[in-house]
N, C-alpha and C positions, 0 to 999 in steps of 0.2 A: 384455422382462425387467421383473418385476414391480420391481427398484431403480432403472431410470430411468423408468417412468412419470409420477410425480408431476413430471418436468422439463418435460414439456410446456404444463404450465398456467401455468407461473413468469411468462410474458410478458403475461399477462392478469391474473395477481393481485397481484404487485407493482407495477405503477402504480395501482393499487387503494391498496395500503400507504403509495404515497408520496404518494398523495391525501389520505391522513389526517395525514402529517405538516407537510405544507404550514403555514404562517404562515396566522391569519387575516386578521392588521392591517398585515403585512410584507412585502411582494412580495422574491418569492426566498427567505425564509427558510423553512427545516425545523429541526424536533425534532430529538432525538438518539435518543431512546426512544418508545415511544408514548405513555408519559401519566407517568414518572418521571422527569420534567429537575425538577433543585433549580431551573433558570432558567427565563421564559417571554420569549417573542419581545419585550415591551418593553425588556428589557437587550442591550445591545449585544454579540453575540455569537452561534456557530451558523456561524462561518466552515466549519470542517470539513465542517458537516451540509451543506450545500450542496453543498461538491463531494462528497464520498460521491453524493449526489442525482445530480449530473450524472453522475457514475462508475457509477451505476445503471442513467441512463437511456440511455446508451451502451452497455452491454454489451447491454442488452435489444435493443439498436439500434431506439427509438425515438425518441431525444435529437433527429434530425433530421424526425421529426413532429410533434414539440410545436409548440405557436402560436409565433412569433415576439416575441411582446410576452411570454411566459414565458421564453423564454430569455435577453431582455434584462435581464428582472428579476433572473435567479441573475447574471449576468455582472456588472452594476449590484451587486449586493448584494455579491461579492468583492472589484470593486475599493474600496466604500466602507472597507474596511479597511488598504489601504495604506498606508504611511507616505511622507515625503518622499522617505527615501531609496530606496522602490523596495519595500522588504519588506511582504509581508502576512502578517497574524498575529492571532490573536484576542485582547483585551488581557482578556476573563475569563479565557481559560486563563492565561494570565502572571500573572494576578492571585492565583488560585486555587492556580498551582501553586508558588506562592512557595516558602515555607517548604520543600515538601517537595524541591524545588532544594536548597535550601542545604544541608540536612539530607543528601543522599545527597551532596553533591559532597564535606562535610568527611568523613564515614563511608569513601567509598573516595576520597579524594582525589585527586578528579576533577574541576575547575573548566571543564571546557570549556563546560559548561550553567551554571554558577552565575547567569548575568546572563538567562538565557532565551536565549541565542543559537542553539543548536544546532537548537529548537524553534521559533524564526522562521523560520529557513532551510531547516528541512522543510516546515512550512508555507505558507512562500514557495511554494517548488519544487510542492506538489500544487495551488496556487490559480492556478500560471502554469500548471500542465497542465490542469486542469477549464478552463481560460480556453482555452485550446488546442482543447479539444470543442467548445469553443461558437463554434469562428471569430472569438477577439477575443483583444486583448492588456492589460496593465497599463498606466495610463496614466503610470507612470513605471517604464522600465528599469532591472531588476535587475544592477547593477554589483560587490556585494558578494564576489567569488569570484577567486581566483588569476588571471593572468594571464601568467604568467612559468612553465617548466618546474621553476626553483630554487622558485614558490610552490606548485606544483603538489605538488613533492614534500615542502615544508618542511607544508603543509597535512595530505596523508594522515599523515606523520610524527606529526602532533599529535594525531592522531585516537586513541582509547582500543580498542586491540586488545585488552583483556583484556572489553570489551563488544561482540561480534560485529557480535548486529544493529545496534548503535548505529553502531560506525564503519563497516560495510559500507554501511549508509544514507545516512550520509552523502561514503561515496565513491559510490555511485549519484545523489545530489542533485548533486556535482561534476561528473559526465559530460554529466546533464540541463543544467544553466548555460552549459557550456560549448557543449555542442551546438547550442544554442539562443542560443545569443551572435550579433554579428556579428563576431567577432576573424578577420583571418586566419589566424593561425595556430591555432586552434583544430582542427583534427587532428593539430596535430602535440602540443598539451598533450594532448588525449585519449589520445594512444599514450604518451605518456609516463605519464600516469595509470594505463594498462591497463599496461604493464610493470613501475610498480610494483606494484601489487597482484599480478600472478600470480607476482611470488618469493615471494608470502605461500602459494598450495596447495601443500598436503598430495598428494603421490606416494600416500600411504599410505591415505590417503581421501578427496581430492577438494576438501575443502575449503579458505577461504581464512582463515589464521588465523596470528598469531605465539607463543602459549602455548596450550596444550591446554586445552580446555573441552570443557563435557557433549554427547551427541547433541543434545539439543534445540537449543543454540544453535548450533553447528557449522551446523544447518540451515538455522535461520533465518535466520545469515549472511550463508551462501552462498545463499539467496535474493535479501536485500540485494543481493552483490554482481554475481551475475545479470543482474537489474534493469540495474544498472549498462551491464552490458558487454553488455544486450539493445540498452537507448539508445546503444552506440557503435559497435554493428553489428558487434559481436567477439564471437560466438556461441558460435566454435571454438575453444575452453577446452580443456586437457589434464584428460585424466585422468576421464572422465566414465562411466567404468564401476562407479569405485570410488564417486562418489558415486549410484551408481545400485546398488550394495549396500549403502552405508548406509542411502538413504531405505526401501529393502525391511525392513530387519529394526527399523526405526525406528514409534513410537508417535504423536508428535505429534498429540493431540486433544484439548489441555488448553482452545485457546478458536477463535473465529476465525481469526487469525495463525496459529497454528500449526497449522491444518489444512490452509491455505492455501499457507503457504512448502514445507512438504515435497512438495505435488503440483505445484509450480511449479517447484520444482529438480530432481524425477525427470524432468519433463514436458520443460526443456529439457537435462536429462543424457541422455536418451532422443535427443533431436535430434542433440546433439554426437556420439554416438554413431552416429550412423545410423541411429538404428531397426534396432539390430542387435544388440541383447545384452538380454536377462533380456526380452524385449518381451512376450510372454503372462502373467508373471507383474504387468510391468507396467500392463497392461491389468486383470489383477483385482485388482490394488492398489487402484485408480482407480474401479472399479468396487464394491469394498467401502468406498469412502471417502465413495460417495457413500449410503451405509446411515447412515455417523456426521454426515452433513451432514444427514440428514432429521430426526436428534436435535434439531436446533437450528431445525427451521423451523416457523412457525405457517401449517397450512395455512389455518384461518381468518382469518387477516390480510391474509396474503401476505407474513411478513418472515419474518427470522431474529435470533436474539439471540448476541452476540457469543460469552456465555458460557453452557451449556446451559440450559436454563431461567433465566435471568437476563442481563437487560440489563447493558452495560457500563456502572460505577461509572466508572472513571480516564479520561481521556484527553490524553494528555502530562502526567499527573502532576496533573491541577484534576478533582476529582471533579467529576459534572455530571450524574447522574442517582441516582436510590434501588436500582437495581440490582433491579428486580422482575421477576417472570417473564413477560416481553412482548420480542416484538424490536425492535430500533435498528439504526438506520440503516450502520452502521459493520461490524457484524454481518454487514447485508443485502447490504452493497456486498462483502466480504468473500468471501461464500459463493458470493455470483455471478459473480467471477470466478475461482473455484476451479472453477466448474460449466464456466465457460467454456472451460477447460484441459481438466476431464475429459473433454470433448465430443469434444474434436481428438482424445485417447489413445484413445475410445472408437470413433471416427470416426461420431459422429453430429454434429458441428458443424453442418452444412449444412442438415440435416431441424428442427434445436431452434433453428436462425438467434440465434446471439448472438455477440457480438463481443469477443474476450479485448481487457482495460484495455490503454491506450498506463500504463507507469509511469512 
């Protein structure tokens, strides 16, 4: 089929791409864009580009042939950002995305980000999983997260359910901490975690939510909270037929992300299900999504750009490139493990060997 062709070369061209994004003077560090970051590798900062990078070289499943003295160098380069207490974070984004913090928290009076926290703790949580691929840890234990079932639940309680992905995300960052703790009781907060969230789905469509919002976020959510309850080994979600009618009559291809979350919630709606409902229509869903993902890919580079023809401006809120028509990194790691999923629904995973992300 002349729409998966062009997959076969992906493992050849994109380490190609991330060749060119590599640091000249900075072991471990990557770009964001190919040649439109407002920053260059002497400013401290490119936490995220790194894992994306490792998140790249993973899914390609090459991360475990690269040299050895390169992968000490990304591993080296993430924990150089850590703070005392354990958290990693990039301090240009924080810097960057100041102002536009404060500005949305007073507009929908929403202070759980005000101070940057909610963005350390995502951040946190993807530098301890890139550390994860690379067989290494933080050289100081992430302790910042509930420990108690009353914190457990006093924590999602706080979280902003009139912003899906936002609190889905970080009820998926809570499962990941936990998981990855050494508490003992740490199955028993995660089922407490997973109980509360599923009084939050929708009978009506699958979704996990407390006030109604648009399809798009509805999806992106509940890919969020996915994520989540994929890390806690509770797959078997109710109601995954309905969200396997939403994502069908649903558009999502406004950028990366959203092309992303909807074939990763039909893909495990489809599992929940059994591989037993809408499955052929499924399959050419997946199969035309991969016609919208070719939109965004430079076959002469070997990347993808977040947003079609244009590199991603924002991330977490600090702009950080010109947004030119080239792709980045964030983009790249994005569409690749979208390809990763359609592989399995397609059932060529095996033949294009790639490895869907640990979230």
């Amino acid at each position: 089929m002349e729409n998966i062709n062009w997959l076969y070369s992906l493992k050849e061209k994109v380490p190609n791409f991330l060749n060119e994004m590599k640091g000249k003077r900075n072991p471990g560090f990557f770009r964001y864009s190919l040649s439109g970051d407002v920053c260059d590798e002497d400013v401290k900062w490119g936490l995220g580009n790194t894992v994306f990078a490792i998140k790249i070289y993973y899914t390609l499943d090459v991360l475990k042939d690269l040299p050895e003295e390169e992968k000490l160098a990304m591993a080296d380069f993430i924990k150089n950002f850590q703070k005392e207490d354990g958290t990693i974070y990039d301090p240009l984004i924080k810097k960057r995305a100041f102002l536009k913090e404060k500005l949305s928290a007073i507009k929908n009076l929403s202070f759980s980000n005000f101070f940057h926290q909610q963005t350390i703790r995502a951040e946190t949580r993807q530098a301890i999983s890139a550390l994860k691929l690379l067989s290494d840890r933080p050289t100081v234990h992430y302790e910042k997260f509930p420990k108690t079932k009353k914190g457990v639940e006093s924590y999602l309680d706080n979280l902003n359910w009139e912003n899906l992905w936002g609190a889905g995300s970080h009820f998926s960052h809570l499962i990941f901490f936990l998981k990855n703790s050494d508490l003992e009781i740490k199955e028993e907060l995660i089922d407490c975690a997973v109980d509360w969230i599923n009084k939050l789905q929708s009978a009506e469509d699958g979704c996990w939510y407390l006030c109604n919002s648009t399809l798009q976020q509805k999806i992106n959510g509940a890919m969020k909270v996915i994520t989540g309850l994929k890390v806690a080994e509770k797959l078997n979600f109710k109601h995954p037929e309905r969200l396997i009618d939403l994502c069908l009559k649903a558009k999502n291809d406004e950028h990366a992300c959203d092309n992303f979350n909807i074939i990763y919630v039909l893909h495990y709606a489809s599992k929940a299900a059994e591989n037993n409902y809408r499955l052929e229509e499924i399959k050419e869903f997946a199969l035309n999504r991969l016609q919208i993902y070719n939109g965004y890919y430079f076959p002469e580079i070997g990347g993808f750009s977040f947003l079609q023809n244009k590199a991603n401006v924002y991330y977490y809120g600090a702009k950080i490139t010109k947004g030119l028509n080239e792709p980045d990194i964030h983009g790249t790691c994005m569409f690749l493990w979208g390809i990763s999923i359609i592989a399995q629904v397609l059932g060529i995973d095996k033949e294009l060997e790639f490895k869907e992300q640990i979230p």
